[in-house]
Backbone as numpy.savetxt, mean C-alpha at the origin, in Angstrom:
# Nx Ny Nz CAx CAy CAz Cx Cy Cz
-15.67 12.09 -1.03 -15.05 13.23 -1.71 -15.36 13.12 -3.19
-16.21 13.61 -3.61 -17.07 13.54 -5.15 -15.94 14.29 -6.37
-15.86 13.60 -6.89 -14.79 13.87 -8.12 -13.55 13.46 -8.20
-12.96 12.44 -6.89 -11.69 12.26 -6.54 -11.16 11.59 -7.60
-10.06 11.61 -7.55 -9.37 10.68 -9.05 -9.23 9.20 -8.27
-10.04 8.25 -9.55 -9.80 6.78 -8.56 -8.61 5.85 -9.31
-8.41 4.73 -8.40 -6.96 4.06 -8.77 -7.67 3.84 -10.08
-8.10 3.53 -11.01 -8.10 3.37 -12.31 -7.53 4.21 -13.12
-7.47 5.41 -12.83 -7.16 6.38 -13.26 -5.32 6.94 -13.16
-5.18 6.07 -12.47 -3.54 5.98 -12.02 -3.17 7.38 -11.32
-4.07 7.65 -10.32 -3.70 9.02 -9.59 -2.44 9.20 -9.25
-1.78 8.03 -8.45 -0.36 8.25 -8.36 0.25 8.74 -9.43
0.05 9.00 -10.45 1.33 9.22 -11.42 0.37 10.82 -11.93
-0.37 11.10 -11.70 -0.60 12.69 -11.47 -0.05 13.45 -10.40
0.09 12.59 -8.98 0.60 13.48 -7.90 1.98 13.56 -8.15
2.87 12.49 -8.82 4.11 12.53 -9.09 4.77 13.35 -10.27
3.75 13.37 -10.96 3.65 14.66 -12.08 3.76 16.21 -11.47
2.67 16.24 -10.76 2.68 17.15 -10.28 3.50 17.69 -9.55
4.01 17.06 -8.05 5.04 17.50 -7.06 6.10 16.33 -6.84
7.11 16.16 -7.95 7.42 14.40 -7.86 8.22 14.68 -6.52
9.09 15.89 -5.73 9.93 16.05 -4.75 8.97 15.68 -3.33
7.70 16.09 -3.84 7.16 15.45 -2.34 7.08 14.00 -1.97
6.63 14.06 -0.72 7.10 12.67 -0.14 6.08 11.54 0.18
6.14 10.57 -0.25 5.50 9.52 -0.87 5.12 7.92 0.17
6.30 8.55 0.70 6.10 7.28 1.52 7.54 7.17 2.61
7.55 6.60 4.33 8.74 7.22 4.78 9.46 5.61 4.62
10.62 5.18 4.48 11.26 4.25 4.40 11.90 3.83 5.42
10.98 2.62 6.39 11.77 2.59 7.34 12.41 0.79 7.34
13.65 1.11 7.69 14.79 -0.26 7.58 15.45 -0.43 9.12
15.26 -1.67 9.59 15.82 -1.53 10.99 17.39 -1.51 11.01
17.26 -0.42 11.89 18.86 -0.04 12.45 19.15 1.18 11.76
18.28 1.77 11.23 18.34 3.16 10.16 17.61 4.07 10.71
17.39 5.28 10.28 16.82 6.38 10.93 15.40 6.38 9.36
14.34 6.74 10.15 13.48 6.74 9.01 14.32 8.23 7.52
13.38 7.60 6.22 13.85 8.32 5.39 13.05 8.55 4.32
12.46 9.67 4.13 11.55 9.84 2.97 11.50 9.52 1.50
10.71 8.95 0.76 10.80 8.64 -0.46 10.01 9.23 -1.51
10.67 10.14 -2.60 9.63 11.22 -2.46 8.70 10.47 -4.08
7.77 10.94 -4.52 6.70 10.91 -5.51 7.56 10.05 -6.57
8.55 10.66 -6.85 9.46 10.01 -8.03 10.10 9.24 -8.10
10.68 9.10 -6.57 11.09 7.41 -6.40 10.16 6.64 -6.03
9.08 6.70 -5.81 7.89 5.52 -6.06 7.91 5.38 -7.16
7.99 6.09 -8.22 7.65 5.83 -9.99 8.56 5.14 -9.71
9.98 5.06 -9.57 10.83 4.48 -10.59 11.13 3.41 -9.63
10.39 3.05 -8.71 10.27 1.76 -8.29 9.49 0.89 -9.00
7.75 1.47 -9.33 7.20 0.74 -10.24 7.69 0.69 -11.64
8.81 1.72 -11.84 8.95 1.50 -13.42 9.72 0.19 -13.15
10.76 -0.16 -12.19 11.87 -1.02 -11.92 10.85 -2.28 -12.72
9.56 -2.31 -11.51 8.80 -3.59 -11.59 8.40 -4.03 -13.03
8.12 -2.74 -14.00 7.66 -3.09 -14.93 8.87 -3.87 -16.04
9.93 -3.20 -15.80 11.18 -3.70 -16.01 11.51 -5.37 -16.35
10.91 -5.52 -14.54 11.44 -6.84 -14.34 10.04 -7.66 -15.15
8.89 -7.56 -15.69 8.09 -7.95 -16.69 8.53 -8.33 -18.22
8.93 -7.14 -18.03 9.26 -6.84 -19.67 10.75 -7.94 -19.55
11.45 -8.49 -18.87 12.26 -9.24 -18.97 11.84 -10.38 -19.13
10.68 -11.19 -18.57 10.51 -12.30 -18.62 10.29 -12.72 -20.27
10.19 -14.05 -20.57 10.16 -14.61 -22.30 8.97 -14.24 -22.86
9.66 -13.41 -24.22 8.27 -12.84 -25.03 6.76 -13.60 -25.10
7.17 -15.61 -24.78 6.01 -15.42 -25.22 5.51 -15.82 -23.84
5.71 -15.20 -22.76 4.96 -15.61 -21.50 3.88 -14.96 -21.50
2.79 -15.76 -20.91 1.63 -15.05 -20.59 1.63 -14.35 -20.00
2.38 -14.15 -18.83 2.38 -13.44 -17.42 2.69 -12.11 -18.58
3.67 -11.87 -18.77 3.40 -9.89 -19.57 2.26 -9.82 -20.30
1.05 -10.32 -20.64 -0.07 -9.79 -21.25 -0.88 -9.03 -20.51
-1.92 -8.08 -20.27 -2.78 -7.56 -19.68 -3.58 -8.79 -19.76
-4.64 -8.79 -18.90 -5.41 -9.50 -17.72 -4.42 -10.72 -17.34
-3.15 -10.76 -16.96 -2.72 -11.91 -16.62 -3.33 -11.18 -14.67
-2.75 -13.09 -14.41 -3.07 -12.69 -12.62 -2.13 -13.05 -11.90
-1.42 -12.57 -10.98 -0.32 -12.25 -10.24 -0.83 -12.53 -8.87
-0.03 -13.49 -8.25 -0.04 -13.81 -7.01 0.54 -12.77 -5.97
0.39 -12.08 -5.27 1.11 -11.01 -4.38 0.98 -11.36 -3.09
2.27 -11.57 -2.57 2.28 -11.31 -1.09 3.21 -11.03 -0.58
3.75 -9.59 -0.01 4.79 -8.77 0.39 4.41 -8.47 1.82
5.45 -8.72 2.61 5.86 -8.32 4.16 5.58 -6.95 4.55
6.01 -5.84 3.53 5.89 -4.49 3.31 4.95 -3.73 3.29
4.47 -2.70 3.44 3.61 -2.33 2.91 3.91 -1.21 1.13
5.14 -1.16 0.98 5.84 -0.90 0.30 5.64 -1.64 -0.87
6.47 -2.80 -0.46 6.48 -3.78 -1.94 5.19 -3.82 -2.01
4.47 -4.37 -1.12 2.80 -4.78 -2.09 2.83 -3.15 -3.06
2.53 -2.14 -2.64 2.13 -0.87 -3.02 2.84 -0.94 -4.59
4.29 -1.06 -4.75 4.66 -0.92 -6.10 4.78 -2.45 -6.97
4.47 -3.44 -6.34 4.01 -4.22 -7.40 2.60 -4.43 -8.03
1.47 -3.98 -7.06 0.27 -3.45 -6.95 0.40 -2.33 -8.08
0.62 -1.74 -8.01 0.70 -0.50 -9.17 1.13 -0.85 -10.25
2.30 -1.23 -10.75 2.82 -1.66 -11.82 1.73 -3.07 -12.16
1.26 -3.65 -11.76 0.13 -4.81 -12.35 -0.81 -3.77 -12.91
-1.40 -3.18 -11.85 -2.94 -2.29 -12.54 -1.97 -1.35 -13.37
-1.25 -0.85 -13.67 -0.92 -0.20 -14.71 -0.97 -1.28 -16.67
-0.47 -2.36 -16.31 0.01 -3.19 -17.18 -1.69 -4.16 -17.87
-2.39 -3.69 -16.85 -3.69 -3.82 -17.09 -4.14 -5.67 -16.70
-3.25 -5.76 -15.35 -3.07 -7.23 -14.66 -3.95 -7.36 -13.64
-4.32 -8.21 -13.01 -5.21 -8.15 -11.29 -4.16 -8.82 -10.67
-4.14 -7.95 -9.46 -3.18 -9.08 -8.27 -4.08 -9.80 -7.65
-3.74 -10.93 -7.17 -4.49 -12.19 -5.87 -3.76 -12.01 -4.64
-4.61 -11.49 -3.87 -3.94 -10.87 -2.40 -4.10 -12.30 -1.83
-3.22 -13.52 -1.23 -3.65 -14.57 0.09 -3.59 -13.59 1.04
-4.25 -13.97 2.39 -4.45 -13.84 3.35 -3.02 -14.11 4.15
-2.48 -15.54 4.10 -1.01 -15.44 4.73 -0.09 -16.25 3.41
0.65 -16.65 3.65 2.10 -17.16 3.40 2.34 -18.61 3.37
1.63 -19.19 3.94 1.75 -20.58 4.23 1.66 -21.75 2.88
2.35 -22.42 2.40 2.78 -23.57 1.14 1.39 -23.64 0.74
0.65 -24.27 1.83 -1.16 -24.63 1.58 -1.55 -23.67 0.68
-1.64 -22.29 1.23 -2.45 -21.03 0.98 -1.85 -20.77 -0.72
-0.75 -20.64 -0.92 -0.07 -20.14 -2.17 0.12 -21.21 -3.21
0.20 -22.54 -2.86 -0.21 -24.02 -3.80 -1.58 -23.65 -4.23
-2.32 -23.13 -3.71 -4.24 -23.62 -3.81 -4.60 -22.41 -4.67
-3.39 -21.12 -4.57 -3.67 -20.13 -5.66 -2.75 -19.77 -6.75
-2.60 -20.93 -7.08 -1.56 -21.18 -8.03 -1.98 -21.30 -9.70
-2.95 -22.33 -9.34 -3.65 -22.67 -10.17 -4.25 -21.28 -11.07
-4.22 -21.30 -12.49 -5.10 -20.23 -13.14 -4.25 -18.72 -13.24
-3.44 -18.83 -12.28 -2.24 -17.38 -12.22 -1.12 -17.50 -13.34
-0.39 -16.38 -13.44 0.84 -16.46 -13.83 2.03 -17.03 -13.00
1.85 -17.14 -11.91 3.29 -17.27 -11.21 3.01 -16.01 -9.73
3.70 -16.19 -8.66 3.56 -15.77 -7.37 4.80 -14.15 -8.41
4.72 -13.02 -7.30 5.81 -12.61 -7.74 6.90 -12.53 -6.85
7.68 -12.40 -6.78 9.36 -12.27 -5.57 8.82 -11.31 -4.96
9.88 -11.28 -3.81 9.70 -10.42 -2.49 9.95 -9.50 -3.21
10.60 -8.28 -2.65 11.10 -6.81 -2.70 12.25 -6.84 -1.91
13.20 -5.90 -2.38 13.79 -5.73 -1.38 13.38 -5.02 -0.87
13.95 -4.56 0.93 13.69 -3.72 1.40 12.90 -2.18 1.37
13.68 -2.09 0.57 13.57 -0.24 -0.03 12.58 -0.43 -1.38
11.92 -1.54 -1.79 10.82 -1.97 -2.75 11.63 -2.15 -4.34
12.86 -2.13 -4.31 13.15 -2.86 -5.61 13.33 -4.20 -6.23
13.45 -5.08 -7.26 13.05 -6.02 -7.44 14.25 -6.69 -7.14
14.37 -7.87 -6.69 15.15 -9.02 -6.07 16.97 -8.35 -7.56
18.12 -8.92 -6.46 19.06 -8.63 -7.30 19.25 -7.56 -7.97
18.43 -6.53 -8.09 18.77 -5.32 -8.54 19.03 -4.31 -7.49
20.67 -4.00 -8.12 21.58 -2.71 -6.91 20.57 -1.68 -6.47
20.44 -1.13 -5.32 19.74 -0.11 -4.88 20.53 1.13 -5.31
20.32 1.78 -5.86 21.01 3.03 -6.47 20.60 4.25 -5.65
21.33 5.15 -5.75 21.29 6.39 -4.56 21.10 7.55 -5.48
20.71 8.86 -4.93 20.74 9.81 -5.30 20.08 10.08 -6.49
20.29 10.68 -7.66 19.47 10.65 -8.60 19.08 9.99 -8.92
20.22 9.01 -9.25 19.94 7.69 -10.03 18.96 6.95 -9.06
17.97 7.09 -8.27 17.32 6.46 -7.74 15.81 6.22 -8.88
15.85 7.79 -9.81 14.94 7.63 -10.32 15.22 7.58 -11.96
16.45 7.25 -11.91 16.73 6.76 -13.46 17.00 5.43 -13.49
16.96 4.23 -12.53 17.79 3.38 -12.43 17.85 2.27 -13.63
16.26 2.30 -14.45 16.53 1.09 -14.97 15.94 1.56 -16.29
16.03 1.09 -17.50 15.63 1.58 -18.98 14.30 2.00 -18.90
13.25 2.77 -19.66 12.09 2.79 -19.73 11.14 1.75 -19.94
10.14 1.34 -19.39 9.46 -0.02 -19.02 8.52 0.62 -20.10
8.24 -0.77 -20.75 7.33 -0.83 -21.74 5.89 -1.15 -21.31
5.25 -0.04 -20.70 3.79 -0.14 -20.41 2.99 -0.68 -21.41
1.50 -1.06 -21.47 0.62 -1.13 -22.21 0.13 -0.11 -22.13
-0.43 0.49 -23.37 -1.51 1.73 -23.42 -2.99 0.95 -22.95
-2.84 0.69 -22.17 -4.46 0.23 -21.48 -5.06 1.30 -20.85
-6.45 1.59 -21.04 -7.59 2.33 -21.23 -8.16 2.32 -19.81
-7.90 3.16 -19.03 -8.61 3.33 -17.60 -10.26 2.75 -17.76
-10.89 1.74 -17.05 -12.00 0.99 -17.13 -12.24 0.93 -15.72
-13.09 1.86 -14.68 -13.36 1.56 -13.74 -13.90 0.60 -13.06
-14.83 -0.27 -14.44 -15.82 -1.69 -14.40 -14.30 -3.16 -14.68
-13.23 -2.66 -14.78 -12.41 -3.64 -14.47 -11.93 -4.35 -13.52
-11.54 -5.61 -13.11 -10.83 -6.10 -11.81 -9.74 -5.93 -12.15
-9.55 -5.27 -10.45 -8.61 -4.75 -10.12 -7.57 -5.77 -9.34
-8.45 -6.72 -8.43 -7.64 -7.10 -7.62 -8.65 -8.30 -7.23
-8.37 -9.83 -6.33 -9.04 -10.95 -5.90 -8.16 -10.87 -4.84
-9.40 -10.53 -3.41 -8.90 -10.85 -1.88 -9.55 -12.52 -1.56
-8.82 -12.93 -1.00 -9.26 -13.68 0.00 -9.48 -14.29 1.11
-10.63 -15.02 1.11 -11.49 -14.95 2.58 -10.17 -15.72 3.37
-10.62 -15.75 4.97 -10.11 -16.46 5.68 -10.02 -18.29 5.50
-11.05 -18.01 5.60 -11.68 -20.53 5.20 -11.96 -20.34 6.92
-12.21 -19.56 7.12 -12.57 -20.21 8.93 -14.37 -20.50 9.42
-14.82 -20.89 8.15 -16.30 -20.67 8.15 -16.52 -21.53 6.83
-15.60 -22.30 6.40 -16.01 -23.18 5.01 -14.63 -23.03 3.95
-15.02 -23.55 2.97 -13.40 -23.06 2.14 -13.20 -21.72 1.53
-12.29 -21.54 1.67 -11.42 -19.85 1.77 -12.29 -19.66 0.30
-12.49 -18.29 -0.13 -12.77 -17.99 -1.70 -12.56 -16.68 -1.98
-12.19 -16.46 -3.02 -11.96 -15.67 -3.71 -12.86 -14.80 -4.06
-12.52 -13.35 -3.73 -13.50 -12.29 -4.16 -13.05 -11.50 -4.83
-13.69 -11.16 -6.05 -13.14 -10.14 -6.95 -13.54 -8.72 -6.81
-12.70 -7.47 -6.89 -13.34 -6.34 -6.48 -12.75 -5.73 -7.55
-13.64 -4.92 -8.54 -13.44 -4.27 -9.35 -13.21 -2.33 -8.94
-12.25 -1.78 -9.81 -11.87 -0.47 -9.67 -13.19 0.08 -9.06
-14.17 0.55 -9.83 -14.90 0.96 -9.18 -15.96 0.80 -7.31
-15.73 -0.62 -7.07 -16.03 -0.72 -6.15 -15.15 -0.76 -5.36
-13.96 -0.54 -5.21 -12.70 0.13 -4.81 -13.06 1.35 -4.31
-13.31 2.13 -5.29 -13.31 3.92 -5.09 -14.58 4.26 -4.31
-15.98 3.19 -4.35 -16.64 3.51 -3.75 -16.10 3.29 -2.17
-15.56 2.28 -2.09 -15.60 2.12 -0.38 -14.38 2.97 -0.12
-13.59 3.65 -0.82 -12.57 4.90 -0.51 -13.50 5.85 -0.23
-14.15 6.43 -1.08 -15.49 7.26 -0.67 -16.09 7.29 0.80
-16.61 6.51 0.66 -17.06 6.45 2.33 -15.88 6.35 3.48
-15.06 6.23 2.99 -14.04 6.22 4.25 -13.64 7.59 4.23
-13.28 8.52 3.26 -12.99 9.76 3.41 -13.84 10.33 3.52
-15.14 10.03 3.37 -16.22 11.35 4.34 -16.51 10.84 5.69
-16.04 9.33 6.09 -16.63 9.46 7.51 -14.96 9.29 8.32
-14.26 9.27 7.75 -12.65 9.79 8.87 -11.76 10.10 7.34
-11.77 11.65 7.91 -10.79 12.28 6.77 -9.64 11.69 7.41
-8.35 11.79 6.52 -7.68 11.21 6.40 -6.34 12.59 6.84
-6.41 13.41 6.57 -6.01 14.30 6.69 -6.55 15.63 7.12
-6.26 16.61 7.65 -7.22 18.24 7.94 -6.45 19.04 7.70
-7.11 20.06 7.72 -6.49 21.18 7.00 -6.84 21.72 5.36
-5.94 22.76 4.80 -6.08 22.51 3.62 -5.94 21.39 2.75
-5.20 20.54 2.90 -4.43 19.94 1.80 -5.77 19.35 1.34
-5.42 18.52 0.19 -6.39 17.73 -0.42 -5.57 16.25 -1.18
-6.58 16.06 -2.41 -5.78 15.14 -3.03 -4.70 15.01 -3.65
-4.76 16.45 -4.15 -3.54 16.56 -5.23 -2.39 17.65 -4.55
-2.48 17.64 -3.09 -1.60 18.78 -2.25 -0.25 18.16 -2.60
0.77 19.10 -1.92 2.46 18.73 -2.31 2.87 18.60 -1.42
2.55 18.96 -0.23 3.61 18.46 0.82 2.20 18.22 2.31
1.78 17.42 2.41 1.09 17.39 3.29 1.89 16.70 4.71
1.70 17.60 5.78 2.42 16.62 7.14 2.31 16.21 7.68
0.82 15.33 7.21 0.35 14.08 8.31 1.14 12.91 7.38
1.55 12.15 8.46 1.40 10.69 7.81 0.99 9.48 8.13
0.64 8.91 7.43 -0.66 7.78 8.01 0.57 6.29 8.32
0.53 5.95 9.64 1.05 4.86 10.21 0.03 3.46 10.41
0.18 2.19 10.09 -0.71 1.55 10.26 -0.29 -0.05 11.07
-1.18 -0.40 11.69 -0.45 -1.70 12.35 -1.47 -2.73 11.61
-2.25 -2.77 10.45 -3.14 -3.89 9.89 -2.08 -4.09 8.53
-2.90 -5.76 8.15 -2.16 -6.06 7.24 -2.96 -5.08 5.56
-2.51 -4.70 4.74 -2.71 -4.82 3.37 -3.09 -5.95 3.05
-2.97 -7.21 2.73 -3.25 -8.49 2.33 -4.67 -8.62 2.92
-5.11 -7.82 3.30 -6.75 -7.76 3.57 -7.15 -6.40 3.31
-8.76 -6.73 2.57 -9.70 -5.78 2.42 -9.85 -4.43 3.40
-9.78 -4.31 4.45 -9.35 -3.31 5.28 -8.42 -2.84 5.36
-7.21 -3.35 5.55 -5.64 -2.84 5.91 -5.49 -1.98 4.22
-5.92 -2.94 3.04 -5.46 -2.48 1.69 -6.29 -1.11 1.89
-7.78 -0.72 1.93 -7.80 0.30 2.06 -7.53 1.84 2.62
-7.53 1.32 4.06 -7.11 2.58 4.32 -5.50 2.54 4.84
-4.72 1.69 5.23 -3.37 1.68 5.47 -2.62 2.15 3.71
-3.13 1.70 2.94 -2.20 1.78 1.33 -3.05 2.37 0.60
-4.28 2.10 0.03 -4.91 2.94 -1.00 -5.44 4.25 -0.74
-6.15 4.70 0.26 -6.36 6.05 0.24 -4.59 6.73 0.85
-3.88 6.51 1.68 -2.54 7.35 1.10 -2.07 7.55 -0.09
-2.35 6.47 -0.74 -2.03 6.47 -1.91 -2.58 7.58 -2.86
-4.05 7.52 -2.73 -4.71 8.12 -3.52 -4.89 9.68 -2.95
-5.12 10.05 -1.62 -4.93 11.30 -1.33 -3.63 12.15 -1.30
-2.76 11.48 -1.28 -1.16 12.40 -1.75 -0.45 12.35 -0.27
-0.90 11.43 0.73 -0.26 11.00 1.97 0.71 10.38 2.04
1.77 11.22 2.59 3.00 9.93 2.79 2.21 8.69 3.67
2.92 7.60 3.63 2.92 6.36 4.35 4.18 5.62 5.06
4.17 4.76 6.25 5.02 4.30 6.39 5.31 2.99 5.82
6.66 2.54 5.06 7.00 1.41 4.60 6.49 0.12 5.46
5.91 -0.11 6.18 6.25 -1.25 6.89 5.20 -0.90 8.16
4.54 -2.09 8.46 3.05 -2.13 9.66 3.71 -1.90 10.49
3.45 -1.24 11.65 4.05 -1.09 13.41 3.57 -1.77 13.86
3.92 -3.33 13.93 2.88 -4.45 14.77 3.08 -4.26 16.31
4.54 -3.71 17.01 4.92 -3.47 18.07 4.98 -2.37 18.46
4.36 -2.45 19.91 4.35 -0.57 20.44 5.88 -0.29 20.58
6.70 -1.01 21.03 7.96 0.22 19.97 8.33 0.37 19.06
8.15 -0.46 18.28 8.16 -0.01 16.77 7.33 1.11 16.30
6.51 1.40 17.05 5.33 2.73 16.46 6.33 3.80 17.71
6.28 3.36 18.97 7.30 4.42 18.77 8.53 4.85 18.73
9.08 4.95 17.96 10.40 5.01 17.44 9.87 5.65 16.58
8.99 4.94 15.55 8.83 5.95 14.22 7.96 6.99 14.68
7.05 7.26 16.17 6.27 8.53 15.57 7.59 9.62 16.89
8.70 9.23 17.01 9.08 10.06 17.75 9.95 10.86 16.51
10.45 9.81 15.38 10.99 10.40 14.70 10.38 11.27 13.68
9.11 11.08 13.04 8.29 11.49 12.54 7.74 13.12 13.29
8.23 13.20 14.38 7.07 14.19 15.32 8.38 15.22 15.39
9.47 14.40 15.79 10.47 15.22 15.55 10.88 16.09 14.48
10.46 15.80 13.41 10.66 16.35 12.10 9.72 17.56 11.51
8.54 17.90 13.02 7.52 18.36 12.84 6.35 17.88 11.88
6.30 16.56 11.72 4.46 15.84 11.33 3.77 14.93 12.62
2.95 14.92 12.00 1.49 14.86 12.83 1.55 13.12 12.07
1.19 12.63 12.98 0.91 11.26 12.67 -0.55 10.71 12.69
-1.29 10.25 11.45 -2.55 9.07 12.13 -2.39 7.61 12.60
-3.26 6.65 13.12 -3.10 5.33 13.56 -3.53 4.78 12.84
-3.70 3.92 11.65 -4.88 2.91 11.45 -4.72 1.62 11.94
-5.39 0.86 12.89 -5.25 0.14 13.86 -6.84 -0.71 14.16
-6.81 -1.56 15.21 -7.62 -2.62 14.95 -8.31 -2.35 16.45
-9.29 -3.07 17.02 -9.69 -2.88 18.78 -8.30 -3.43 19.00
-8.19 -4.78 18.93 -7.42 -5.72 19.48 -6.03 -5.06 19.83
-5.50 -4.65 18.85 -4.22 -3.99 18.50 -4.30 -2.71 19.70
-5.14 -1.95 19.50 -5.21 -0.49 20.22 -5.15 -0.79 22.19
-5.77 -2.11 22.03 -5.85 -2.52 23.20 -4.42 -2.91 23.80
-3.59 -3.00 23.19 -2.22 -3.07 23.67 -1.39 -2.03 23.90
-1.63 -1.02 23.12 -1.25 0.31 23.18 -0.72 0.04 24.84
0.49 1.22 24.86 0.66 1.29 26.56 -0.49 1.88 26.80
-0.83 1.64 28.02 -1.82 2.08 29.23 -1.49 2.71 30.37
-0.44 2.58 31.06 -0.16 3.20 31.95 1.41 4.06 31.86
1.33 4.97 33.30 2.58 6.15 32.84 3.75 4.88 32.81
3.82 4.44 33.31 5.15 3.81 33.16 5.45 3.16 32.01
4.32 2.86 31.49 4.34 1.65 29.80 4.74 3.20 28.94
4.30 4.50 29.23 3.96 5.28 27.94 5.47 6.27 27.80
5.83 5.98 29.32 7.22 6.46 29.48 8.34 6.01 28.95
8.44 4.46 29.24 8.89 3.41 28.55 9.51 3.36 26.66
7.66 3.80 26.16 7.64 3.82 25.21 7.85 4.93 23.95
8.15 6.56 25.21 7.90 7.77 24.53 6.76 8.25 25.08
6.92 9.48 24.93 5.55 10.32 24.93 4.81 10.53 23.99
4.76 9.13 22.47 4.35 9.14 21.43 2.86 9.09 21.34
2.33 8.73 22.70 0.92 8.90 22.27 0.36 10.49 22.50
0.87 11.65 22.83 0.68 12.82 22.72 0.97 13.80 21.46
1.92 12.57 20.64 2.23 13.11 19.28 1.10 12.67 18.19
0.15 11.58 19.03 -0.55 10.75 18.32 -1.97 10.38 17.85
-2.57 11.05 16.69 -4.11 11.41 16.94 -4.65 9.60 16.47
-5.29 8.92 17.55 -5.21 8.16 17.38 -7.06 7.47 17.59
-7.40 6.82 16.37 -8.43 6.24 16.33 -9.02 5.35 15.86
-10.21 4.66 16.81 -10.30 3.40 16.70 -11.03 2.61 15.32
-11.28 2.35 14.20 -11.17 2.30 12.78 -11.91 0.95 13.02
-13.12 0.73 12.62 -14.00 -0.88 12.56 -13.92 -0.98 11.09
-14.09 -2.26 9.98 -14.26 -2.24 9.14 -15.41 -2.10 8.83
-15.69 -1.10 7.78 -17.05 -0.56 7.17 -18.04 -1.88 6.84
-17.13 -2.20 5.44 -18.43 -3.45 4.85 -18.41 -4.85 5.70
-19.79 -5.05 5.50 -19.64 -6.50 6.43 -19.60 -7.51 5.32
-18.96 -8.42 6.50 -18.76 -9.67 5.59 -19.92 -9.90 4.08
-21.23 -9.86 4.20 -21.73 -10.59 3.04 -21.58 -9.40 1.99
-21.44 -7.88 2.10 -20.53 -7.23 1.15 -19.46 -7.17 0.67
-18.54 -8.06 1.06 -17.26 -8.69 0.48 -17.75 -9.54 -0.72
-18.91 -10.32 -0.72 -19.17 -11.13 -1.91 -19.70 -10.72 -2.80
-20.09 -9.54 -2.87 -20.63 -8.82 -4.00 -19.83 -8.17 -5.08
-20.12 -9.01 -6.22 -18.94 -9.03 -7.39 -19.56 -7.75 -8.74
């Protein structure tokens, strides 16, 4: 899609400009009924984050631009608004692969510091979840940096598995970001119809069972919703009832759901009437397709 606005450019905070009442992302918490979060309470989630920056001691490194931030959130949520508030602040996050003492000791080194979970609903540890308006006034104005959109900047360091030698670090700069968004939105739009990037209420929403903490899941599960004006769901559907529950509620509400999903994963999908009965008639609500990762491995190392 030639001209799209890329994350350097902080598209999110044009679509929230634009239609902040539309909906951003659906919030789902177990034992709750899903719940939309619209354009403006994503801002003032990342403003929260920037918040919790601007608190740490003046003379920490970690608040300077190019500091590097360890990230690893359960969510697809939290990654999304601490992810944002870094590239805003003009920071790179270090995505690990998992969680494990090993993995987060070995990327320790050279960072600022890992950052805290999220809560649930993506605000920062100990801070009250506030309702209603105040969702998007909650915390003083965060002292951004005026940093200069640089598409030739890093954005972000994924890393490899280690199942083939020791794990390493790959750096992917904004622009080679937007290119491999590119090719994913001309070869599976993301949405149909009119809408586009900068639409206000679009009623697909993109559901995903891959992680973010990888080069695939980050793209099309979080960054192109992100960047095309798609709600998302808070949180991976690793379990076929967990996907359906949310696309019954989702379908109910009149939207159209996509999958982004893996072979492996799809292969579990129910299969038969009794599994699909079981599970809902969610795969009829469900345009669902099978998604390989584009770049191959030795294009991951290209810096």
């Amino acid at each position: 899609m030639a001209g799209s606005p890329s994350p350097a450019q902080h598209v999110w905070r044009q679509l929230a400009e634009q239609s902040p009442e539309a909906p951003a992302c659906w919030l789902a918490i177990p034992g709750h009924p899903l719940r939309a979060l619209t354009r403006a309470e994503l801002m003032a989630r990342v403003d929260a984050w920037h918040h919790w920056l601007d608190c740490l001691p003046g003379d920490h490194d970690a608040r300077q631009p190019g500091a590097r931030w360890v990230l690893f959130q359960p969510t697809t949520l939290g990654a999304c608004v601490q992810l944002l508030a870094l590239w805003e602040r003009g920071m790179r996050a270090i995505l690990p692969g998992d969680d494990r003492p090993e993995t987060l000791a070995r990327l320790a080194g050279g960072s600022a510091g890992q950052l805290p979970e999220t809560t649930a609903d993506g605000w920062p540890p100990g801070q009250p979840a506030p309702s209603g308006t105040a969702a998007t006034a909650s915390a003083p104005a965060p002292v951004r940096p005026d940093t200069t959109p640089d598409a030739a900047r890093i954005a972000l360091e994924l890393c490899t598995s280690g199942s083939t030698g020791e794990p390493l670090r790959i750096a992917k700069r904004f622009d080679q970001l937007e290119a491999e968004l590119a090719v994913h939105r001309v070869l599976w739009p993301l949405a149909t119809g009119p809408d586009t990037a900068l639409a206000s209420t679009p009623d697909t929403v993109s559901l995903s069972q891959v992680s973010h903490q990888h080069i695939y899941g980050l793209l099309v599960s979080l960054l192109r919703p992100l960047s095309e004006g798609v709600p998302f769901l808070s949180e991976a559907c690793h379990y076929p009832e967990q996907l359906a529950a949310a696309i019954a509620q989702l379908s109910g509400l009149g939207h159209r759901c996509q999958l982004v999903s893996s072979p492996a994963q799809l292969a579990r999908l129910p299969q038969t009437d009794e599994q699909i009965r079981y599970c809902g008639s969610f795969l009829r609500a469900l345009r669902c397709r099978q998604r390989l990762p584009v770049m191959p491995k030795p294009a991951l190392r290209h810096r």
